[in-house]
C-alpha positions in Angstrom: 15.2 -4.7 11.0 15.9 -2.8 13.8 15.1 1.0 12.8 12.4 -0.6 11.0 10.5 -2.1 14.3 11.6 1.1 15.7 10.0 3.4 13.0 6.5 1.1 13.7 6.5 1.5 17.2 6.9 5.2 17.0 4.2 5.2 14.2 1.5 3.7 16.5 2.6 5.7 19.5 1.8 9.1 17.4 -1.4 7.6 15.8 -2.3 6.9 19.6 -1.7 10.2 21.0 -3.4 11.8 17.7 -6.4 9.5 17.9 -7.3 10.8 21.1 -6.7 14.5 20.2 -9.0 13.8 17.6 -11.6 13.0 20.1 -12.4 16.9 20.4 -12.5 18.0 16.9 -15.6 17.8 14.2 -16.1 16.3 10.9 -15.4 18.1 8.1 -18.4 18.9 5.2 -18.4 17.0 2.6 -16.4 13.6 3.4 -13.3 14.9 1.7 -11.2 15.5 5.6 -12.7 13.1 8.0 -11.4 12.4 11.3 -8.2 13.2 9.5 -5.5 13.2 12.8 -6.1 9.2 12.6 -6.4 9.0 8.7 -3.5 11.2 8.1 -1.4 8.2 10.5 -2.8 5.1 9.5 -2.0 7.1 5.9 1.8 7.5 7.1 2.2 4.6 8.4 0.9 2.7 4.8 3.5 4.5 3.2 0.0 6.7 1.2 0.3 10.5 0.3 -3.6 11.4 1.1 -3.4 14.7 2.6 -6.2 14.4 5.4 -6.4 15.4 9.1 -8.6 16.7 12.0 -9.7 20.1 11.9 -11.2 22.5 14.0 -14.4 24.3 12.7 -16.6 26.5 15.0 -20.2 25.3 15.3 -21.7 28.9 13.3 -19.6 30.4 10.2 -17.1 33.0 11.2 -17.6 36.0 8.8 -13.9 36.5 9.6 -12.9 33.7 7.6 -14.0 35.1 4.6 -11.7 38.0 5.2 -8.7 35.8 6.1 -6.4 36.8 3.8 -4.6 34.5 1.1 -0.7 32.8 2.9 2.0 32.1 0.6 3.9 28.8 1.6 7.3 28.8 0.1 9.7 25.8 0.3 12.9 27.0 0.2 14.4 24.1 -0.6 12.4 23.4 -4.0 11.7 27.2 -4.2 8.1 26.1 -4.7 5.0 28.1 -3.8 1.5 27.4 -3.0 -0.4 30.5 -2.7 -4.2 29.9 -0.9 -6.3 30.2 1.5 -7.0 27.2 4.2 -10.1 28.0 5.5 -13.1 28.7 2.8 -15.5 31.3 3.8 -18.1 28.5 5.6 -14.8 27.9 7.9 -14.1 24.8 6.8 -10.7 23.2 5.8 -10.2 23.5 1.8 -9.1 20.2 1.2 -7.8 21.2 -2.5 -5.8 23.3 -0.8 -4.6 20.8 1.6 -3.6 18.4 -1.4 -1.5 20.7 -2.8 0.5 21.8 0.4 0.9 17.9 1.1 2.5 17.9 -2.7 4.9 20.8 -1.5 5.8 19.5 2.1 6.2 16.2 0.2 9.4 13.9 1.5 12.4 15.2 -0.9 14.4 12.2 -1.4 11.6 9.9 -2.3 9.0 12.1 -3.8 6.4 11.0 -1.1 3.6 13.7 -0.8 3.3 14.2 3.0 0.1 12.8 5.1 -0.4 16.2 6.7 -1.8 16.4 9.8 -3.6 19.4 8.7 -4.0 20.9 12.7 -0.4 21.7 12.4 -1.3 24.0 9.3 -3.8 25.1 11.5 -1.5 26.3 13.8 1.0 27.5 11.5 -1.8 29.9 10.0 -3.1 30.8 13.5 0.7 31.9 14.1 0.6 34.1 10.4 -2.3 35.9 11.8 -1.0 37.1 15.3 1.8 38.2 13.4 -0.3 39.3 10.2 2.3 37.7 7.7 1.5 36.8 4.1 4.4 34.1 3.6 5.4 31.3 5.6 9.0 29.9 4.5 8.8 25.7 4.7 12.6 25.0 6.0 11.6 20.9 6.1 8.4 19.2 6.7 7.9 15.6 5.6 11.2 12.7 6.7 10.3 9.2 5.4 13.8 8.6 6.6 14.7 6.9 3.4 17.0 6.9 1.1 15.8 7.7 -2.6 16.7 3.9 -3.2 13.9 3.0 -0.6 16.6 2.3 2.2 15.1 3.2 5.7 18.5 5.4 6.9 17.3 7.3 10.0 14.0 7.5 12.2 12.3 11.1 11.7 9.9 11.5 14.5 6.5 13.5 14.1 8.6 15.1 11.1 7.8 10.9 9.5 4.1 11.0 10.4 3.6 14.3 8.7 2.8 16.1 11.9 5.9 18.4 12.1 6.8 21.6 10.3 10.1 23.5 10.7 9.4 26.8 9.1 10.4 30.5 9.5 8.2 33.6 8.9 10.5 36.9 6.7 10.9 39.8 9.3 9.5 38.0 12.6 12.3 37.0 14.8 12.2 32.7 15.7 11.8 33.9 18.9 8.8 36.0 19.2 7.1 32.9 16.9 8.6 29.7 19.1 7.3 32.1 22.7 3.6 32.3 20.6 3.5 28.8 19.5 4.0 27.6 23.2 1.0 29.3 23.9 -1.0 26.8 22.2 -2.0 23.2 23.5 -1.3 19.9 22.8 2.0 20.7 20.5 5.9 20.5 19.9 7.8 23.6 19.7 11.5 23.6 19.4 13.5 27.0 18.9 16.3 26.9 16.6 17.7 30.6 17.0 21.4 29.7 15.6 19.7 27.9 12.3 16.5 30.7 12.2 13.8 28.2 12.4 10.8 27.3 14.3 9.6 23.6 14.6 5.8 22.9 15.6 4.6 19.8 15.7 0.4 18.5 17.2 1.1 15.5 19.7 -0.9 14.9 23.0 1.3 16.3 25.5 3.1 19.6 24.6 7.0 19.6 24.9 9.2 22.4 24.5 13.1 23.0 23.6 15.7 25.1 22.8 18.6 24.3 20.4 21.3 26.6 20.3 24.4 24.7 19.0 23.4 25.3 15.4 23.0 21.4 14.1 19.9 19.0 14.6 20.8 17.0 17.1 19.1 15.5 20.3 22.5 15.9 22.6 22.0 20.1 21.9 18.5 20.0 22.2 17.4 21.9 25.8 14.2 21.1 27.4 12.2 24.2 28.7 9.6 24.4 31.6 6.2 23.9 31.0 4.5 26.1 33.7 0.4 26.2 33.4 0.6 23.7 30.6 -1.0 20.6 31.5 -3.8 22.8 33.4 -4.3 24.9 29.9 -4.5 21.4 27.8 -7.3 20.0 30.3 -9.1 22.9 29.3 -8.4 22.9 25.5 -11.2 22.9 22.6 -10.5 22.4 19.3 -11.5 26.3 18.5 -8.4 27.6 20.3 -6.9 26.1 17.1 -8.9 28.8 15.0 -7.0 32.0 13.3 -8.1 34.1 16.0 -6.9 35.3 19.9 -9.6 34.7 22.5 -11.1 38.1 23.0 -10.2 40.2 26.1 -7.6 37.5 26.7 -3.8 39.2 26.8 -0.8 37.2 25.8 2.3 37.3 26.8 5.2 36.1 25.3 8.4 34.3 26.8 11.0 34.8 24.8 13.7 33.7 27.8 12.2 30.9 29.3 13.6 28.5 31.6 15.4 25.6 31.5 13.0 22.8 32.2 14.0 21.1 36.0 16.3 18.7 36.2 17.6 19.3 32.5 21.2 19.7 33.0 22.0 16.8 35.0 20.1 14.4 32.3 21.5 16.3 29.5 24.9 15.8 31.2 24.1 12.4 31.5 23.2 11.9 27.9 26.6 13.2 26.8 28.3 11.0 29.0 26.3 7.9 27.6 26.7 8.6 23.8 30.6 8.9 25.2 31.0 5.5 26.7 28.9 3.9 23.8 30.7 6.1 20.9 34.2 4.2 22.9 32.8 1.3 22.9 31.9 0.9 20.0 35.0 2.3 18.6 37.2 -0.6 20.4 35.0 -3.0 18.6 35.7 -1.7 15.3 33.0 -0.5 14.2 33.4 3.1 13.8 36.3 4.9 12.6 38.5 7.2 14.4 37.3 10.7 12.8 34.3 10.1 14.7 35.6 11.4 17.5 37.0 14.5 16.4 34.2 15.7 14.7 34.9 14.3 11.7 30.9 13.5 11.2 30.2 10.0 10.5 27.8 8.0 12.0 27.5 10.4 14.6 26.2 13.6 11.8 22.5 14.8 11.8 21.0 12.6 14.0 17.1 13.5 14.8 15.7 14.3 18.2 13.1 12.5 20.0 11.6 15.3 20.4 11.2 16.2 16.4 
């Protein structure tokens, strides 16, 4: 009952923060994507695969979209492909193609197609561009957090709203794609060099991290500054979210960035918490010993907050 309330709470929180990111962005021709950032949570949150999200589209058509050139997305789990293009040459969102990238970044225990927030494929295609790449490798997109039975077993985060996508482009280091994606506004980017995976996310306020430790886990996750950012997201339109650079406007990319203030002391204070509870708990019975040597348990692949 628990996780469950939990799972709600964090549900309405992201349809919150996605409603008013919404507020910017147009409708989409033909009916098909409307509005989608609120659709595509209300959608989650129902437990419905409709593949629909906000968009951006620039108020005249953009001959470069007709030149855009076609992205493979490859799961790597499934070793499924959708090859396509996003944008059709009017600059609108294709939302056939849409439906059939919500079939591939579809929750794998369950089956469930994933309510895409298509922004973050957006963004994913606007990182493809920069670093003119033809396949985009899908490492995991879609958590219901259930079992294949139906059993709730974990919370997943933006990854259970279908906002989040950890993914990986062949030849172009994590690092050079996780210091481009923090360019960007209003999203989650968390660098997982150990693992070779980027995670991007759309939420309201951008947050980024670092994992090195080489496992999922909130207690390895490092937060990183976020100099200029909340000036950059006050300034934010929804065409920044469009395949293309500014013009004249030069980029440059992090690739060390600082730790975020005040992160080591909280992140030693985490440890010590999960510590004193792990005890705890174990005194009380309910966890076995191997717990605390590694062993896994109750304790292996938890999911980050910030997922």
């Amino acid at each position: 009952m628990r996780a469950k309330t939990s799972a709600s709470i964090f549900a309405w929180l992201a349809a919150t923060a996605l409603v008013r990111l919404s507020h910017a962005q147009p409708r989409v021709d033909g009916g098909a994507i409307a509005d989608a950032s609120v659709t595509s949570v209300a959608s989650a949150d129902a437990g419905s695969s409709a593949a629909t999200a906000a968009v951006s589209r620039p108020t005249t058509a953009d001959p470069r979209f007709a030149a855009l050139p076609e992205l493979t997305f490859r799961a790597i789990n499934t070793r499924e492909t959708v090859r396509a293009r996003l944008y059709r040459a009017d600059g609108t969102v294709d939302p056939a193609v849409v439906e059939r990238l919500a079939r591939l970044l579809r929750d794998l225990p369950t089956g469930e197609s994933s309510p895409v927030v298509v922004r973050t494929l957006q963004l994913i295609v606007k990182v493809a561009t920069h670093f003119d790449a033809r396949e985009i490798e899908v490492v995991s997109a879609y958590r219901t957090g259930r079992s294949s039975s139906g059993r709730r077993v974990r919370r997943e985060g933006y990854h259970g709203v279908g906002s989040a996508i950890d993914f990986r482009i062949p030849s172009v280091e994590p690092a050079l794609i996780a210091a481009y994606a923090r360019t960007f506004s209003h999203v989650g980017v968390g660098l997982y060099p150990r693992l070779g995976f980027v995670h991007i996310d759309s939420r309201e306020q951008s947050f980024f991290w670092e994992n090195r430790a080489g496992r999922s886990h909130h207690g390895w996750d490092r937060p990183l500054a976020r100099d200029g950012v909340p000036e950059r997201e006050r300034s934010w339109s929804s065409d920044a979210d469009l395949p293309w650079d500014p013009p004249g406007v030069s980029i440059t990319l992090d690739t060390h960035p600082r730790t975020a203030p005040g992160a080591h002391r909280s992140r030693r204070h985490a440890r010590r918490g999960r510590h004193h509870r792990r005890h705890r708990t174990h005194r009380r019975g309910r966890l076995p010993l191997h717990v605390f040597s590694g062993g896994g348990g109750a304790q292996g692949g938890g999911t980050s907050g910030a997922q």
